[in-house]
SERO-4910 file (N, C-alpha, C, O; in steps of 0.05 Angstrom, whole numbers):
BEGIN
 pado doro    nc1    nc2    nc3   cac1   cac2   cac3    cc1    cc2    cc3    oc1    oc2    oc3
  Unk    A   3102   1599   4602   3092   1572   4606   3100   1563   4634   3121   1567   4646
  Unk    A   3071   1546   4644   3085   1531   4683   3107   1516   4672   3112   1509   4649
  Unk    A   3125   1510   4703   3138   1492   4702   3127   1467   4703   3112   1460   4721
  Unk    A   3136   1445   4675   3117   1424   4678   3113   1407   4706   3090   1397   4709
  Unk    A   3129   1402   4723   3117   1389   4751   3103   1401   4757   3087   1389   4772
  Unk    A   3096   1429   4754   3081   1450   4771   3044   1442   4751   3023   1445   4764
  Unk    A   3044   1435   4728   3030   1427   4715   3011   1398   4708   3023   1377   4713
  Unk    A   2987   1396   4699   2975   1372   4699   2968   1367   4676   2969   1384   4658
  Unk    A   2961   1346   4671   2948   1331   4653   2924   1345   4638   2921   1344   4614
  Unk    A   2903   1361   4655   2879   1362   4653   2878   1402   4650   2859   1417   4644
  Unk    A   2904   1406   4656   2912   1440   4650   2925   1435   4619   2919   1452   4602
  Unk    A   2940   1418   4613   2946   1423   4586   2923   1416   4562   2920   1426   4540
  Unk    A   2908   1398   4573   2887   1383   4544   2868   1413   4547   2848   1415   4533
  Unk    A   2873   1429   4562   2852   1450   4554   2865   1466   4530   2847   1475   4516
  Unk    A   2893   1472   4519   2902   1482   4497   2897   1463   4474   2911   1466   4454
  Unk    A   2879   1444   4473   2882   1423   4448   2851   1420   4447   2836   1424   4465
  Unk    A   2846   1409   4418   2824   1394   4414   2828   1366   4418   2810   1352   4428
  Unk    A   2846   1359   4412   2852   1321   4401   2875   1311   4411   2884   1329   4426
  Unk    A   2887   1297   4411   2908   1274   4425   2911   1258   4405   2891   1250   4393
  Unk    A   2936   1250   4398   2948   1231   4382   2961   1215   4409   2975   1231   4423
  Unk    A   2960   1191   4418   2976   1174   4444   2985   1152   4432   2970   1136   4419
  Unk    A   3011   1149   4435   3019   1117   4435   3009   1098   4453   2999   1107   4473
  Unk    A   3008   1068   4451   2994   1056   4456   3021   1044   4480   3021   1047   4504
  Unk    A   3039   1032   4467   3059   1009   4487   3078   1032   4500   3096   1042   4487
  Unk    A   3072   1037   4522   3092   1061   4542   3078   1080   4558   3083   1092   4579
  Unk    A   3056   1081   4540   3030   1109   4547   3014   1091   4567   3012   1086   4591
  Unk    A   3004   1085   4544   2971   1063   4554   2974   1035   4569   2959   1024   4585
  Unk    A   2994   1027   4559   2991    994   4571   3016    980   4563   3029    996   4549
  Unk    A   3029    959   4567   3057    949   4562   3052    909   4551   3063    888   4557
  Unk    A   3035    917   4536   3021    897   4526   3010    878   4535   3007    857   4523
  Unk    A   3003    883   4559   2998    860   4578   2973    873   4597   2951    861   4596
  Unk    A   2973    897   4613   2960    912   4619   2970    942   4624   2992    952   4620
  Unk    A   2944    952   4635   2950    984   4628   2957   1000   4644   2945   1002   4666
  Unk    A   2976   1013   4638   2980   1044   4662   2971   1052   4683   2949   1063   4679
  Unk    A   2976   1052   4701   2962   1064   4729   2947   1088   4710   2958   1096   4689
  Unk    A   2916   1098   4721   2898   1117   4718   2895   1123   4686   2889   1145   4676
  Unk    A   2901   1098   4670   2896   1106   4632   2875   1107   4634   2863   1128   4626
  Unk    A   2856   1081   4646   2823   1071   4644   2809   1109   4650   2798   1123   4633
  Unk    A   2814   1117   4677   2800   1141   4680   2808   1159   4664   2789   1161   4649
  Unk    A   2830   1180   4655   2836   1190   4632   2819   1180   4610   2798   1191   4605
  Unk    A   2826   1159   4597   2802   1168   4580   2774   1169   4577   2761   1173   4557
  Unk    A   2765   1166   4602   2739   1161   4602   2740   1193   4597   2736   1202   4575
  Unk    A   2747   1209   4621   2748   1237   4624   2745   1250   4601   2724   1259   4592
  Unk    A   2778   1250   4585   2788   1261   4558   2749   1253   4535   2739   1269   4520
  Unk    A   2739   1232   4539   2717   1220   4521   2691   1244   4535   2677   1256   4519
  Unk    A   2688   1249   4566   2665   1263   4572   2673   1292   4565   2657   1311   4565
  Unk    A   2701   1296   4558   2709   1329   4550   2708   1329   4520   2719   1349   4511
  Unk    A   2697   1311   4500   2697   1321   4481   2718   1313   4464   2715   1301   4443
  Unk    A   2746   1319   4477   2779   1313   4470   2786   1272   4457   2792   1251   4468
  Unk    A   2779   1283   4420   2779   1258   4410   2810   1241   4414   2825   1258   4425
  Unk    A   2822   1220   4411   2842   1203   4412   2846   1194   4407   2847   1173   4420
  Unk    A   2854   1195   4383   2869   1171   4371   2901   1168   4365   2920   1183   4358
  Unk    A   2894   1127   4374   2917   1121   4379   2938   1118   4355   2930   1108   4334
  Unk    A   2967   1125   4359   2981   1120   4342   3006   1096   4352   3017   1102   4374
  Unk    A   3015   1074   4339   3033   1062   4348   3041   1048   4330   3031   1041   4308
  Unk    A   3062   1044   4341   3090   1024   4314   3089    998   4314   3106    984   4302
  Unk    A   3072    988   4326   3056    965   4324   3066    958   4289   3068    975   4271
  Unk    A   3073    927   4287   3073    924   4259   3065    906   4255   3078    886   4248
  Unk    A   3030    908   4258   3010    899   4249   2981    914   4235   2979    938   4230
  Unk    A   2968    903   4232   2938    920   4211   2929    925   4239   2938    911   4257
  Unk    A   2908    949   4246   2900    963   4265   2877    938   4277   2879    932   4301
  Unk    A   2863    930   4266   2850    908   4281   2856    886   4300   2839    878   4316
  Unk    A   2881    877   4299   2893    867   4317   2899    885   4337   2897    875   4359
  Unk    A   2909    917   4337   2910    929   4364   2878    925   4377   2871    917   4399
  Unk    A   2866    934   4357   2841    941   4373   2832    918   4385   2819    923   4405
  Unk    A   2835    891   4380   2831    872   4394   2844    877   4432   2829    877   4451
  Unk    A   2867    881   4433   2891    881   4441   2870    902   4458   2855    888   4472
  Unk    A   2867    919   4461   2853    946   4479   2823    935   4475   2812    957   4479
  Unk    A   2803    917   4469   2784    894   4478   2788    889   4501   2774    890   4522
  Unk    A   2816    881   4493   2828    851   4516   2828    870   4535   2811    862   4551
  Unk    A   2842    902   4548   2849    909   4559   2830    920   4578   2834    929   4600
  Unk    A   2802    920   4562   2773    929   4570   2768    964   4568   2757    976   4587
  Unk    A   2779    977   4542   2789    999   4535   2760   1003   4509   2758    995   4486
  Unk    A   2742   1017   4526   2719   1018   4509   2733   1027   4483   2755   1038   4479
  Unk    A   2710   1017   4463   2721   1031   4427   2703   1053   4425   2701   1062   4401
  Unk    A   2683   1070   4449   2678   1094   4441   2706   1117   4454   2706   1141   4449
  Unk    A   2717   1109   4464   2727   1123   4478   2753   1134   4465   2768   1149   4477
  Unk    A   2757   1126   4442   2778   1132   4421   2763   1128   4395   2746   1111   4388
  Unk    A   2778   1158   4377   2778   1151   4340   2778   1139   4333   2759   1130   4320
  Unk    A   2806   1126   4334   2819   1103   4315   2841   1093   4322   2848   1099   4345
  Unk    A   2858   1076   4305   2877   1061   4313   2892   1066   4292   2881   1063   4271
  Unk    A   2918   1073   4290   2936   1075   4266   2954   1064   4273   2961   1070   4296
  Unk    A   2971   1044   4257   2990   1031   4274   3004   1030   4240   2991   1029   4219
  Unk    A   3028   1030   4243   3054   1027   4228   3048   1009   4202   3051   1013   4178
  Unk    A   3037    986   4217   3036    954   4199   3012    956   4176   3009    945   4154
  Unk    A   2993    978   4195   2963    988   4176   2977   1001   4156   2971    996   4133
  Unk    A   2995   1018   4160   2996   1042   4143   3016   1036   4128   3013   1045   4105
  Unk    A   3037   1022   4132   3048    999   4114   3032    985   4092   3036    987   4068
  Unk    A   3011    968   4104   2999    948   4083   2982    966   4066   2978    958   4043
  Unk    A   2974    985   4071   2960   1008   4054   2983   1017   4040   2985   1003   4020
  Unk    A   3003   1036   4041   3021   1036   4010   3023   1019   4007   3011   1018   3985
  Unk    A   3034    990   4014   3042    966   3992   3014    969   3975   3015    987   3958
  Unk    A   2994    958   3975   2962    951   3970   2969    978   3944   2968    970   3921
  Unk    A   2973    992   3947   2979   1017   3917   2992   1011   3897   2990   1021   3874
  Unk    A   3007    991   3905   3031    988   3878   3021    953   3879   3023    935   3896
  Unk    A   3008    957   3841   2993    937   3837   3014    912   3825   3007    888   3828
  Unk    A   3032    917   3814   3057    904   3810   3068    882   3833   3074    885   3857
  Unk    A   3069    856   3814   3062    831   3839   3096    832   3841   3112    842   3826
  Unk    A   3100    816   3874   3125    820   3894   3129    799   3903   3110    784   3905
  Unk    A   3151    791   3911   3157    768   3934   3173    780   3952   3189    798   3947
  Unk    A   3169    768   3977   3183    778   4002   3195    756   4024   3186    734   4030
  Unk    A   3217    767   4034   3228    747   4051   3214    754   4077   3220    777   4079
  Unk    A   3201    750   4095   3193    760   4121   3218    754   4150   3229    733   4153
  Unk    A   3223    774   4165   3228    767   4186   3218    772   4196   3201    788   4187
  Unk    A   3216    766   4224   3196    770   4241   3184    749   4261   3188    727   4251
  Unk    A   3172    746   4284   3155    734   4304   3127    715   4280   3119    725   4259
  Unk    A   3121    696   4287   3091    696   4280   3070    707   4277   3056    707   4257
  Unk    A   3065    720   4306   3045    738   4309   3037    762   4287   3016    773   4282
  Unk    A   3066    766   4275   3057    788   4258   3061    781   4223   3063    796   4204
  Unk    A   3061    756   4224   3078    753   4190   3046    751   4174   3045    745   4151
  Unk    A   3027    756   4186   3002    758   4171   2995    786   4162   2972    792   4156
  Unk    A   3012    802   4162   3003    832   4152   2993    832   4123   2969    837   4120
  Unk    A   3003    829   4109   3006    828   4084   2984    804   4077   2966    815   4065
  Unk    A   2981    787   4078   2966    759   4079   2945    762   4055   2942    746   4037
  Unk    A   2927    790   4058   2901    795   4049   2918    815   4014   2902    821   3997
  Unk    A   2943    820   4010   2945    826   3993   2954    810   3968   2976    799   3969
  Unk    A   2938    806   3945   2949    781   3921   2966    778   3912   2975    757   3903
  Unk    A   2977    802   3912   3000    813   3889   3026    809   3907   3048    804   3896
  Unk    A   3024    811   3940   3054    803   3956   3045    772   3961   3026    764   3974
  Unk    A   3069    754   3944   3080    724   3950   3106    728   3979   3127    741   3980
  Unk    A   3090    709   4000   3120    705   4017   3135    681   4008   3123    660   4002
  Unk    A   3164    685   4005   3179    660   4003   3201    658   4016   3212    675   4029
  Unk    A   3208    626   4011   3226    622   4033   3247    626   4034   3258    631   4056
  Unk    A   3259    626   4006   3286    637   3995   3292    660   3987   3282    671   3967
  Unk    A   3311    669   4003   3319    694   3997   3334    705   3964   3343    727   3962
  Unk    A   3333    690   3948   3350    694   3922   3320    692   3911   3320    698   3887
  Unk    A   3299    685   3920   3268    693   3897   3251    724   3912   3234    738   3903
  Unk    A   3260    724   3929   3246    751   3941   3267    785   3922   3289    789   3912
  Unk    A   3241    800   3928   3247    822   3919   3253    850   3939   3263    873   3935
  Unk    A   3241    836   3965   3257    856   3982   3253    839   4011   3241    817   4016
  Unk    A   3267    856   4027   3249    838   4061   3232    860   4077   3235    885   4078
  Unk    A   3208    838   4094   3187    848   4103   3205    842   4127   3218    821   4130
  Unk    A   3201    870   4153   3218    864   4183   3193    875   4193   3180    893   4182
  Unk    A   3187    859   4223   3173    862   4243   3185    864   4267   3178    877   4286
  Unk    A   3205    849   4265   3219    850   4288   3244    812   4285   3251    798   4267
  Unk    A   3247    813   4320   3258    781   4322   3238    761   4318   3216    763   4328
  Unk    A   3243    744   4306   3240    716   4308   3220    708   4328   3198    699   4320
  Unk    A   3228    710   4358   3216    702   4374   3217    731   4391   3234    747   4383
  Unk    A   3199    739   4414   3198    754   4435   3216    754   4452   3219    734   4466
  Unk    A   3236    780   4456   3259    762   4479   3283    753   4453   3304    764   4459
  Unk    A   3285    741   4434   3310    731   4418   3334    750   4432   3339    773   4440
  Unk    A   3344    730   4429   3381    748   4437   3390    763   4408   3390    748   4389
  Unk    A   3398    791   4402   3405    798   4380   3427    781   4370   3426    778   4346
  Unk    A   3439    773   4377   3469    755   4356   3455    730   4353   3469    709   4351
  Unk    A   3428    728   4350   3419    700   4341   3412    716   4312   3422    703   4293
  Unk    A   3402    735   4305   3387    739   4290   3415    756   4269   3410    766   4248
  Unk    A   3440    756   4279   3453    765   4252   3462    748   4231   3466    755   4208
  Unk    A   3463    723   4240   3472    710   4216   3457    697   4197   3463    679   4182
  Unk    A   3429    714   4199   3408    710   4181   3409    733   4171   3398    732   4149
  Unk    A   3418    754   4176   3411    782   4163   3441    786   4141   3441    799   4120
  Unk    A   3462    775   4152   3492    768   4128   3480    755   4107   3487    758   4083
  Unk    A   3459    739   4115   3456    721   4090   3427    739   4065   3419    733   4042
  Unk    A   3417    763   4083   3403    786   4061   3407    801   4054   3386    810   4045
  Unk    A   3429    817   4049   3451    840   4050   3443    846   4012   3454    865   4001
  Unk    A   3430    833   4002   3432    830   3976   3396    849   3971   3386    860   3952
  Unk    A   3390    846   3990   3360    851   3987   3354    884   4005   3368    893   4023
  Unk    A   3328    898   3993   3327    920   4016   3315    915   4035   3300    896   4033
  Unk    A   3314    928   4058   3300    916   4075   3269    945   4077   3271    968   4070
  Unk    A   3247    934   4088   3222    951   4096   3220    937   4124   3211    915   4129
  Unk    A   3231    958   4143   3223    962   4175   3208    972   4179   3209    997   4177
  Unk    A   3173    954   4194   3150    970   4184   3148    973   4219   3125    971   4227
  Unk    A   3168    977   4238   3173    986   4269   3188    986   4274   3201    966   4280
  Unk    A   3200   1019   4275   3212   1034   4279   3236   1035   4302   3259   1042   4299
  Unk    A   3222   1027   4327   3223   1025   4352   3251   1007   4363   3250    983   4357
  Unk    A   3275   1015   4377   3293    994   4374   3284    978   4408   3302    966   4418
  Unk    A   3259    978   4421   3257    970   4444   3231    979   4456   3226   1003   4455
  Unk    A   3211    958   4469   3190    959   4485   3202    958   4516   3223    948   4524
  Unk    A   3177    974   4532   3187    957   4562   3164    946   4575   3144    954   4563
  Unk    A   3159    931   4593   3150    927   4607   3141    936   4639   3160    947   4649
  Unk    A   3128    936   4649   3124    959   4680   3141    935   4694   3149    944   4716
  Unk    A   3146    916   4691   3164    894   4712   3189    902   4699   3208    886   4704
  Unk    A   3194    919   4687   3230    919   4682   3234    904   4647   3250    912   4630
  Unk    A   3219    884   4644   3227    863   4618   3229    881   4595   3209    894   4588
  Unk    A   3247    882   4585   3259    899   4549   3253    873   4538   3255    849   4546
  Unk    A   3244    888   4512   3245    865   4482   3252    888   4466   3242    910   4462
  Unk    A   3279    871   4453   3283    892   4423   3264    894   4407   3245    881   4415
  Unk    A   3263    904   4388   3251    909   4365   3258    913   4341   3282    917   4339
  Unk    A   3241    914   4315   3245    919   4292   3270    930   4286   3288    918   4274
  Unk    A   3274    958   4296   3283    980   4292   3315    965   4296   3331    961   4278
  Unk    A   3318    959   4326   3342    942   4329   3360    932   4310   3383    938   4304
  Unk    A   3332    904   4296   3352    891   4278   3349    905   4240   3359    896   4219
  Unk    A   3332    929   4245   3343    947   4221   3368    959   4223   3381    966   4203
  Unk    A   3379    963   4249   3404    975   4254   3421    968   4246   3437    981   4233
  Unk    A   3424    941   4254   3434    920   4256   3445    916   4225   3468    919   4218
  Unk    A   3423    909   4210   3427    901   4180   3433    933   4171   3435    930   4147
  Unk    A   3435    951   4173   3456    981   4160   3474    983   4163   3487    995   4147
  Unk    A   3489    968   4197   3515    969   4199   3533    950   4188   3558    951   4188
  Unk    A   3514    930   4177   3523    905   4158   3527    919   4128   3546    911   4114
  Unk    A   3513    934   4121   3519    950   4101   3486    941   4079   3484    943   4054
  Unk    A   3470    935   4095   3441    941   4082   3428    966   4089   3429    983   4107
  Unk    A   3414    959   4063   3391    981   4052   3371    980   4068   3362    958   4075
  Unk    A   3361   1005   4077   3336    992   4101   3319   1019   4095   3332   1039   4099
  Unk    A   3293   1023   4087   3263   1042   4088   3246   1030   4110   3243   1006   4115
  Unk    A   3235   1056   4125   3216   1050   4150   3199   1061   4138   3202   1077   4119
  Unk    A   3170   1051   4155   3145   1060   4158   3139   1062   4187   3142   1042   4199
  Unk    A   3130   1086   4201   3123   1085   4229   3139   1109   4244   3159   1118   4235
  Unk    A   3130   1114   4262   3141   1135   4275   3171   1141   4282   3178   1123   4297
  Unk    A   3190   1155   4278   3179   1185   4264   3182   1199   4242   3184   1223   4239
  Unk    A   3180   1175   4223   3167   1180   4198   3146   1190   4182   3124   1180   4187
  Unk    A   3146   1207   4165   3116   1219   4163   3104   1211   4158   3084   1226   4162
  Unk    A   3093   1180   4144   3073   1177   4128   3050   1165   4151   3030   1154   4142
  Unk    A   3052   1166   4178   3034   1154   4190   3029   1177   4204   3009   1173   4218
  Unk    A   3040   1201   4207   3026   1229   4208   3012   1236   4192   2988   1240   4197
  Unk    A   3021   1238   4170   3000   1246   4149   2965   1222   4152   2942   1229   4153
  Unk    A   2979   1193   4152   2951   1190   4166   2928   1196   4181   2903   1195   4180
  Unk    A   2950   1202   4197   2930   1223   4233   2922   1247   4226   2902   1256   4239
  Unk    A   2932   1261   4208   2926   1290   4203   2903   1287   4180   2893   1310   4179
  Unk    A   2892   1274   4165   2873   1258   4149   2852   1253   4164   2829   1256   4154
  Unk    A   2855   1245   4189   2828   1231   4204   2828   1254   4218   2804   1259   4221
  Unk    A   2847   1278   4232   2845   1298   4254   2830   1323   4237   2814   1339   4247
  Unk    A   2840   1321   4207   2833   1356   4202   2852   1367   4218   2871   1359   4231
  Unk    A   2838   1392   4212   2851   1418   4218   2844   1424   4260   2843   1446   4271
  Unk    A   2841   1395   4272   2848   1406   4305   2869   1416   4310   2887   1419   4294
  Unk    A   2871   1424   4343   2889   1428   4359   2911   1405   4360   2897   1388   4349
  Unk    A   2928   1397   4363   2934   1360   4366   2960   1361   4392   2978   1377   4389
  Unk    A   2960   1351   4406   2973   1340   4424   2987   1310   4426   2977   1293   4440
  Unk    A   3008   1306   4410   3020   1281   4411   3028   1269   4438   3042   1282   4452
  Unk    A   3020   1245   4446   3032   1240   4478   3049   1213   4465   3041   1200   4446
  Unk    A   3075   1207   4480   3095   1183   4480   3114   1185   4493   3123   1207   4501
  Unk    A   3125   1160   4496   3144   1161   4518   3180   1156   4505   3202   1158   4516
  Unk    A   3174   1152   4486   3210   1151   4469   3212   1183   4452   3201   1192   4432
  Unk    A   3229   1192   4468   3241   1217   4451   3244   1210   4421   3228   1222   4406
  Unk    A   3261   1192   4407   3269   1182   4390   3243   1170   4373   3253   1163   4352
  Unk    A   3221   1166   4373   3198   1168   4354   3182   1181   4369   3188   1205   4366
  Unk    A   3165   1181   4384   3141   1196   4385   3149   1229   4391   3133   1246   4381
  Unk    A   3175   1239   4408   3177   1260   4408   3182   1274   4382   3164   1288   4372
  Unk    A   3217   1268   4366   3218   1271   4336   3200   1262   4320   3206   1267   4297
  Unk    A   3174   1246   4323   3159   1248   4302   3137   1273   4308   3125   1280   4288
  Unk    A   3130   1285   4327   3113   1305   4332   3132   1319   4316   3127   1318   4292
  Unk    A   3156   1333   4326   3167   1354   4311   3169   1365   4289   3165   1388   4279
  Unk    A   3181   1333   4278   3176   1343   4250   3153   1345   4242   3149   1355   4220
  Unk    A   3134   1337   4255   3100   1341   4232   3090   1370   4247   3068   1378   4239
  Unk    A   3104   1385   4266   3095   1406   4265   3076   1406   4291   3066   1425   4304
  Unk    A   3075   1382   4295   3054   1387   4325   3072   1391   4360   3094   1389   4370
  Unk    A   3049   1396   4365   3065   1394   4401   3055   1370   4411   3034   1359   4405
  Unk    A   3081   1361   4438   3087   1339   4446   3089   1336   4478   3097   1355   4492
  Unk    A   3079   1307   4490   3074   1315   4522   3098   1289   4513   3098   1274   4494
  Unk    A   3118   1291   4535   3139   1264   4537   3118   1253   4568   3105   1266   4585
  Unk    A   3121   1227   4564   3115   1210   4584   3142   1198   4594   3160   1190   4580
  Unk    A   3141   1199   4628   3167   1189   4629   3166   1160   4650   3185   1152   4664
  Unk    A   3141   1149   4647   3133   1121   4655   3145   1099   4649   3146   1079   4664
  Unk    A   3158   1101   4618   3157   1074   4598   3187   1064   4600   3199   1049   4616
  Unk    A   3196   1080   4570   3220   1080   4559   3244   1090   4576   3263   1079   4585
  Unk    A   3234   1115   4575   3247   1138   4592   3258   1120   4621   3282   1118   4623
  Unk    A   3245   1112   4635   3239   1109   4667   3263   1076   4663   3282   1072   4678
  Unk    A   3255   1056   4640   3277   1035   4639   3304   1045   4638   3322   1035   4652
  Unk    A   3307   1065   4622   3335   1076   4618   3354   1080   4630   3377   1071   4630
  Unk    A   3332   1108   4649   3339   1127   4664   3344   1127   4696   3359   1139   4710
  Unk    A   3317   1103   4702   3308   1105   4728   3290   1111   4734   3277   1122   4715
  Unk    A   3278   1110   4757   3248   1121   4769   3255   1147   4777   3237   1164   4777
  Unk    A   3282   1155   4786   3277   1181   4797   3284   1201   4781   3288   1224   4787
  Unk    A   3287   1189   4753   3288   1217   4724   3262   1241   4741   3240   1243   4752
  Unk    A   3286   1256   4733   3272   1284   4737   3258   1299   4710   3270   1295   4690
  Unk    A   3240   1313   4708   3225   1333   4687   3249   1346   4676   3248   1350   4652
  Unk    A   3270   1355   4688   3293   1375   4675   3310   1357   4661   3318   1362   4638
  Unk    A   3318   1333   4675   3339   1304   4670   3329   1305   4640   3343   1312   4620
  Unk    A   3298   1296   4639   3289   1281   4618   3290   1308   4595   3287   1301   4571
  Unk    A   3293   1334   4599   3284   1347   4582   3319   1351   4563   3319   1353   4538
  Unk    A   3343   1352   4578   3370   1349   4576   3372   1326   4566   3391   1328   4550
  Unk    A   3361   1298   4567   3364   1277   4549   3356   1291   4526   3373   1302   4512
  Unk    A   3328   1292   4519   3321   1304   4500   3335   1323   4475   3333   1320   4450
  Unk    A   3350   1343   4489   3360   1360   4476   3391   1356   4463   3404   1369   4447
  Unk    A   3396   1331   4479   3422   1312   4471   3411   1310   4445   3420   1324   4427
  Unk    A   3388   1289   4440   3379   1286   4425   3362   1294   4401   3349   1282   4384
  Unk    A   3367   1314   4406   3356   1342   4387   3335   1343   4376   3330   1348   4353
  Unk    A   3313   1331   4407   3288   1335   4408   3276   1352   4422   3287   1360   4443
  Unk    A   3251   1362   4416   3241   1384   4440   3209   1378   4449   3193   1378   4430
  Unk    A   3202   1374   4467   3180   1359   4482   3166   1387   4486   3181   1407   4489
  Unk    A   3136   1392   4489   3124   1411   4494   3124   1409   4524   3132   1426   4540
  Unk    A   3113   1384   4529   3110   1383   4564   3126   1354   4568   3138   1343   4550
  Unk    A   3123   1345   4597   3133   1327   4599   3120   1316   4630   3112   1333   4645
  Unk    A   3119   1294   4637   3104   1290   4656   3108   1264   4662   3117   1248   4646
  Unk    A   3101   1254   4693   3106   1227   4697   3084   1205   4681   3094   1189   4665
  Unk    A   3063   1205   4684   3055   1194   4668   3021   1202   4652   3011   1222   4662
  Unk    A   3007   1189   4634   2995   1194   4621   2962   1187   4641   2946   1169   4635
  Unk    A   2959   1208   4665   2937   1207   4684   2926   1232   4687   2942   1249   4681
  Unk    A   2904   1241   4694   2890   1264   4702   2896   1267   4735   2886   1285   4747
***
């Protein structure tokens, strides 16, 4: 195999049929998108090489796809959209046995569930039957705001339907995440089940819509998108734009990042600055 600096974008998608890409690190930082994503996929779309996106998004996939609307990210130019919150509200939606739930979480996302009859949200945590996590409260929340709400659920399990303990921004701005204050509530001594990367059940999604392709996972957090390729058996391009690059620095090296990695007892197929032809 080249040395990956020695390597491109447009030399590896020739070993694959398809692309599984995260959306927040890869493609865009929720605001706008990646230097050279727009041309990539036009490209990856005139080569045939289908794409669909996967992300820990914990919301129903329609709201991303809005979200890549906004971003002016044609919808021929990708499969589909699988996001954590979809593939979440699809097992709950299975188990017809009616629920109440405590929600934490932002606004933006406490409508996941909304369209199902059988989940009641309530306000009190002594009538709920488990808690629904999206994340903080607000975007930005300071974590020690949000513990002395989670002492007071310690009684309940929690479903972390994003994974993720942190987004970045291309200006530098971190926002914790879900994943964070699931941490958070385990070290308090709660019960906590995820849905979302790198967990299987939103592979098994992707592998449902992919068949039996080639697949090429692209993301930029070792810690879900790399360990979730692994364990499902696929190969993985690390992006080191996003996550990686807040951490680490701009001048992370391909070797640096591959030695984080292996700290982490992950293994990246390729690895590259970022997700461009």
């Amino acid at each position: 195999m080249k040395i990956d600096n020695l390597m491109k974008l447009e030399e590896i998608i020739q070993n694959y049929d398809a692309l599984i890409v995260d959306l927040w690190g890869v493609i865009h930082d929720g605001d706008k998108l990646y230097p050279n994503v727009a041309e990539t996929l036009r490209v990856l779309h005139e080569l045939n090489k289908p794409v669909l996106f996967l992300s820990n998004a914990p919301r129903v996939s329609a709201k991303a796809q809005k979200n890549l609307d906004r971003l002016a990210i044609p919808r021929n130019q990708y499969l589909d959209i699988v996001t954590s919150g979809q593939v979440a509200h699809d097992l709950l939606a299975r188990d017809p046995a009616p629920k109440r739930y405590f929600y934490v979480g932002p606004s933006k996302d406490e409508d996941v569930l909304d369209d199902l009859a059988n989940y009641e949200r309530v306000d009190e945590p002594a009538l709920a039957n488990f808690i629904l996590c999206t994340g903080y409260e607000v975007d930005g929340q300071p974590h020690e705001e949000i513990v002395p709400l989670l002492m007071q659920l310690l009684h309940l399990p929690m479903l972390c339907i994003n994974p993720d303990m942190e987004v970045v921004k291309q200006d530098g701005t971190q926002w914790l995440c879900a994943g964070a204050v699931a941490t958070e509530f385990t070290q308090l001594g709660g019960k906590v089940a995820y849905i979302g990367k790198p967990f299987p059940e939103v592979y098994q999604v992707c592998k449902l819509l992919l068949g039996n392709l080639r697949v090429l996972c692209v993301g930029d957090n070792p810690a879900t998108d790399i360990k979730g390729a692994n364990d499902a058996g696929l190969d993985s391009l690390l992006v080191t734009g996003g996550v990686m690059k807040s951490r680490y620095g701009a001048d992370l090296t391909h070797a640096q990042a591959r030695e984080i990695c292996a700290i982490a007892k992950v293994t990246p197929t390729y690895v590259l600055d970022g997700f461009g032809l």
